[in-house]
Backbone as CSV, one residue per row, in Angstrom:
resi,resn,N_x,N_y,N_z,CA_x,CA_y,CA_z,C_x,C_y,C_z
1,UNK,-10.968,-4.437,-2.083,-10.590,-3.050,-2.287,-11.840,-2.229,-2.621
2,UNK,-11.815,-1.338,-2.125,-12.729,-0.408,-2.408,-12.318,0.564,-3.731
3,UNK,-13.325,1.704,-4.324,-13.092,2.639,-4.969,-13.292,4.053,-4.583
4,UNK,-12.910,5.285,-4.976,-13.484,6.072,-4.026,-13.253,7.296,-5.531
5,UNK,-14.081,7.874,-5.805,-14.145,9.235,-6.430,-13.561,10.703,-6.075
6,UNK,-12.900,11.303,-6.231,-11.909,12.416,-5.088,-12.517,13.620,-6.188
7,UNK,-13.404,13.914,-5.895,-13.589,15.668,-6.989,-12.514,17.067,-6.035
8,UNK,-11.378,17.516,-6.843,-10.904,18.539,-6.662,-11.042,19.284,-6.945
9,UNK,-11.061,20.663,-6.038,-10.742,22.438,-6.575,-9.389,22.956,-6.134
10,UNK,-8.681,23.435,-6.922,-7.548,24.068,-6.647,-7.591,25.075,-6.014
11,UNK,-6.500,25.175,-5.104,-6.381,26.023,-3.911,-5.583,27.098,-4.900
12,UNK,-5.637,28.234,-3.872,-4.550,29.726,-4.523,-3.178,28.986,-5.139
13,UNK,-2.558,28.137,-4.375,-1.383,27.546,-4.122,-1.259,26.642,-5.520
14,UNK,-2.397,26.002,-5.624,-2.530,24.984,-6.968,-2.695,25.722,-7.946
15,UNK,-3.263,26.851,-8.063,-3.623,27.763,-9.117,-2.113,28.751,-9.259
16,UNK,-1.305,28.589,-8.934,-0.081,29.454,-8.833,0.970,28.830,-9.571
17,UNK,1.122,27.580,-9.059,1.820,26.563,-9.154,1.252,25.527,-10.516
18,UNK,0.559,25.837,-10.958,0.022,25.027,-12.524,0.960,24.237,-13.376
19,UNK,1.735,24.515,-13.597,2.739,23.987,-14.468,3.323,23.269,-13.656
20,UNK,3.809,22.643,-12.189,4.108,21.681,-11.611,2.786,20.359,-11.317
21,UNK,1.412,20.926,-12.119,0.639,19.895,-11.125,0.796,18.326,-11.988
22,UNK,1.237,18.326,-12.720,1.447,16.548,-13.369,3.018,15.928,-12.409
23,UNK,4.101,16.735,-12.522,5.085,16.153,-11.178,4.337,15.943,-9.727
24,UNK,3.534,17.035,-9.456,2.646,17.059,-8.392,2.001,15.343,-7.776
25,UNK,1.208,15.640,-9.078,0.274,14.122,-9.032,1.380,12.820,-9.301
26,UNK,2.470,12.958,-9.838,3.412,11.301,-9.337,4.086,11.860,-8.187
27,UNK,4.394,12.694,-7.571,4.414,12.723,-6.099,3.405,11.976,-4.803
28,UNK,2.064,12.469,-5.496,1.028,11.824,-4.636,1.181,10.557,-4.628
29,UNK,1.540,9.887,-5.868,0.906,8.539,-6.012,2.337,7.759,-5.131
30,UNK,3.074,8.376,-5.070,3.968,8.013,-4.621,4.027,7.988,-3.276
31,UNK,3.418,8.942,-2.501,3.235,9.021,-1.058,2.408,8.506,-0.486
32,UNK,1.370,8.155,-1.534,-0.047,7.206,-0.670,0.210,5.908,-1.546
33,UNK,0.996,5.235,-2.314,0.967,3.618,-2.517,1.804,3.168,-1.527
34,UNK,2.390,3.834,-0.271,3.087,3.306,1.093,1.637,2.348,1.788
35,UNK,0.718,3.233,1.712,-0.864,2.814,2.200,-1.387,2.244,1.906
36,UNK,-1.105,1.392,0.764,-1.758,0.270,-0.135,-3.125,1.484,-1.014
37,UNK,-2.540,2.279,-1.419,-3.529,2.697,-2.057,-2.926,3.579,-3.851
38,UNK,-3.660,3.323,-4.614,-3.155,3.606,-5.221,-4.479,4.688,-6.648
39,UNK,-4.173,5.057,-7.396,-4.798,6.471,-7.826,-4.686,5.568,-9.434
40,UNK,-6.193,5.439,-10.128,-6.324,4.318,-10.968,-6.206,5.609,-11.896
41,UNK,-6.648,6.554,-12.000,-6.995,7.341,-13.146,-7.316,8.998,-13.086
42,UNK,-7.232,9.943,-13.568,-7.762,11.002,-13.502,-7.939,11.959,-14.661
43,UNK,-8.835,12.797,-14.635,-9.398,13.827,-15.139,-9.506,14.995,-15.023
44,UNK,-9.266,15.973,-16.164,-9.369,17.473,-15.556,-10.766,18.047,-15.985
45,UNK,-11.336,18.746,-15.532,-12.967,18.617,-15.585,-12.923,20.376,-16.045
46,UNK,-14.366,20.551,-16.376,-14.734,21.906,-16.597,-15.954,22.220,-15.786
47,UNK,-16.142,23.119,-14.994,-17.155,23.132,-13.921,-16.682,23.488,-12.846
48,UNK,-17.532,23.300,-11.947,-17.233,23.390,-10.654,-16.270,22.622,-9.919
49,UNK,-15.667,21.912,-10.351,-14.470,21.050,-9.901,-13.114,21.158,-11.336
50,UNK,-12.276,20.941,-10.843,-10.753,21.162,-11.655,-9.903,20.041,-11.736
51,UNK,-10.589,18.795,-11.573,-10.051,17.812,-11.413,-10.716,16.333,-10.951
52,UNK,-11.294,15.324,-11.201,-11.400,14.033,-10.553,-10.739,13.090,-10.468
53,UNK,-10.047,12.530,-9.469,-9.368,11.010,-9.354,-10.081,9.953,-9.275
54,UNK,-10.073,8.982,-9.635,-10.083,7.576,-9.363,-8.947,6.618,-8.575
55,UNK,-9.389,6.622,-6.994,-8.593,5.796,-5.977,-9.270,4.287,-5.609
56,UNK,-8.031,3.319,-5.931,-8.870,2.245,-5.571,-8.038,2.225,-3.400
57,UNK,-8.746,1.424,-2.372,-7.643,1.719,-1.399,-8.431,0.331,-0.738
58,UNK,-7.700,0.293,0.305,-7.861,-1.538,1.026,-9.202,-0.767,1.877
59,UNK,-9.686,0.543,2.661,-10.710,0.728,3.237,-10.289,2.238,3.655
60,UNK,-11.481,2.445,4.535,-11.750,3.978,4.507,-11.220,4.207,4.991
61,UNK,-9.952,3.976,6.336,-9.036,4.318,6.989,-7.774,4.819,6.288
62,UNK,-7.295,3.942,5.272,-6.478,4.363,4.339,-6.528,5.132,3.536
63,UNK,-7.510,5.292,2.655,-8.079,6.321,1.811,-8.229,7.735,2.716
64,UNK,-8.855,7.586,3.775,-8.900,9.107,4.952,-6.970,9.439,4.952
65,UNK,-6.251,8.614,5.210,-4.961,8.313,5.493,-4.335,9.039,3.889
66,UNK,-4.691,8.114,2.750,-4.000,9.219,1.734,-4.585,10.552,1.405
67,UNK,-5.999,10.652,1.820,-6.396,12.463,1.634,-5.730,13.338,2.127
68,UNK,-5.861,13.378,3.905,-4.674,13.629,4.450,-3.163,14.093,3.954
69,UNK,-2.959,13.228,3.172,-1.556,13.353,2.653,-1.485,14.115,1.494
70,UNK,-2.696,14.088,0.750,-2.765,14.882,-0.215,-3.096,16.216,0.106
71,UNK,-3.958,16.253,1.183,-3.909,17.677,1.567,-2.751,18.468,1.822
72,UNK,-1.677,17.753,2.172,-0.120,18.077,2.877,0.297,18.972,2.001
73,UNK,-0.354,18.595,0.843,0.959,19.640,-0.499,0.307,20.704,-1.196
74,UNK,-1.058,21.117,-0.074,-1.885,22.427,-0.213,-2.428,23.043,-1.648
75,UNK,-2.217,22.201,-2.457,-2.720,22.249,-4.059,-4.231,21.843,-4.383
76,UNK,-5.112,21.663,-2.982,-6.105,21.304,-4.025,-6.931,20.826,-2.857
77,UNK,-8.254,21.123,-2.303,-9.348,20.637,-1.736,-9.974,19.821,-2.121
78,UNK,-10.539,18.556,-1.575,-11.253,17.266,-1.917,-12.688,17.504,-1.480
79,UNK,-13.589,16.642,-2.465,-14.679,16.319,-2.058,-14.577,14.307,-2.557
80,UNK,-14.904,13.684,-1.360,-14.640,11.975,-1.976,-15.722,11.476,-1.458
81,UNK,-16.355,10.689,-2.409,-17.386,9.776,-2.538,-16.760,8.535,-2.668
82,UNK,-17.647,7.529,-2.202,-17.061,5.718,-1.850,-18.190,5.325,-3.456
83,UNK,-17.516,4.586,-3.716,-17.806,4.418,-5.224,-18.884,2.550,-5.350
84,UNK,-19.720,2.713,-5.677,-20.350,1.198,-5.680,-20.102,0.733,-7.055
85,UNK,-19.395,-0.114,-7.786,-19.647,-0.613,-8.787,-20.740,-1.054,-9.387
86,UNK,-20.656,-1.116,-11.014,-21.531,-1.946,-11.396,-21.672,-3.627,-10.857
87,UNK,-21.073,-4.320,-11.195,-21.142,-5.402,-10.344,-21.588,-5.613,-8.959
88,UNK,-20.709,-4.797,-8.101,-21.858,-5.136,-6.229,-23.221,-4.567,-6.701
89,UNK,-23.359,-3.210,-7.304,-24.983,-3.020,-7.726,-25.765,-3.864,-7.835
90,UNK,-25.114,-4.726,-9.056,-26.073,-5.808,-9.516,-26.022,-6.863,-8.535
91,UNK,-25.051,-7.278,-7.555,-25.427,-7.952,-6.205,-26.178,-7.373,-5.201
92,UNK,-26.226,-6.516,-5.003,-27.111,-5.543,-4.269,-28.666,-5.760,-4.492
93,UNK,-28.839,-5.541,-5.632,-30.110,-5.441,-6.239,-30.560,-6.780,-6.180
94,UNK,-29.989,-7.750,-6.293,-29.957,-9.142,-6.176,-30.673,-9.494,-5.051
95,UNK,-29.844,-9.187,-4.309,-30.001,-9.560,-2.775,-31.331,-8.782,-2.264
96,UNK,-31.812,-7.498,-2.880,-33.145,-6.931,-2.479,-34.327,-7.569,-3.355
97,UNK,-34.319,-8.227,-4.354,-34.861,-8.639,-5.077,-35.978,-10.007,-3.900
98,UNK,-34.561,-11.148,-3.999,-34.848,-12.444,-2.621,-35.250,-11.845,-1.446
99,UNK,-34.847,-10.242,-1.150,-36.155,-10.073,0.168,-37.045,-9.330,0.294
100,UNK,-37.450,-9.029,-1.325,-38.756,-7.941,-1.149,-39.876,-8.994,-1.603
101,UNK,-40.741,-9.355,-1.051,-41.798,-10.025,-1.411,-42.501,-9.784,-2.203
């Protein structure tokens, strides 16, 4: 499984609609765990974004597949980053370590 970071801004529609966005978000989770994907955690931020999720999903097809779907309910524009853990890092780094001479 992968991880993927989802930074949101609320649309006119999300900003209207405020007081529905926690039913909102178990709607989502509900429409994209059909996809094997599922929404580990989130945050409401101060800044330039109004929101971050934490999605874990089986690959980028699915994850493209629940954005999509989240876009459907016009509350909120994505920006998503694919997330490297600490752990593959430290395999990563590993593995450049044995081939940098």
């Amino acid at each position: 499984m992968t991880q993927y970071l989802c930074l949101m801004k609320m649309t006119p529609k999300g900003r209207a609609e405020i007081a529905k966005s926690l039913d909102r978000g178990s709607e989502i989770q509900d429409a994209i765990a059909e996809l094997g994907v599922t929404r580990l955690d989130y945050w409401v931020t101060l800044g330039g974004f109004d929101c971050v999720m934490l999605f874990d999903a089986p690959d980028d097809a699915a994850m493209g597949h629940a954005l999509m779907k989240i876009g459907t309910f016009g509350a909120v524009e994505t920006q998503t980053l694919s997330v490297i853990g600490k752990d593959d890092y430290a395999a990563i780094l590993a593995q450049l370590a044995r081939e940098t001479p």
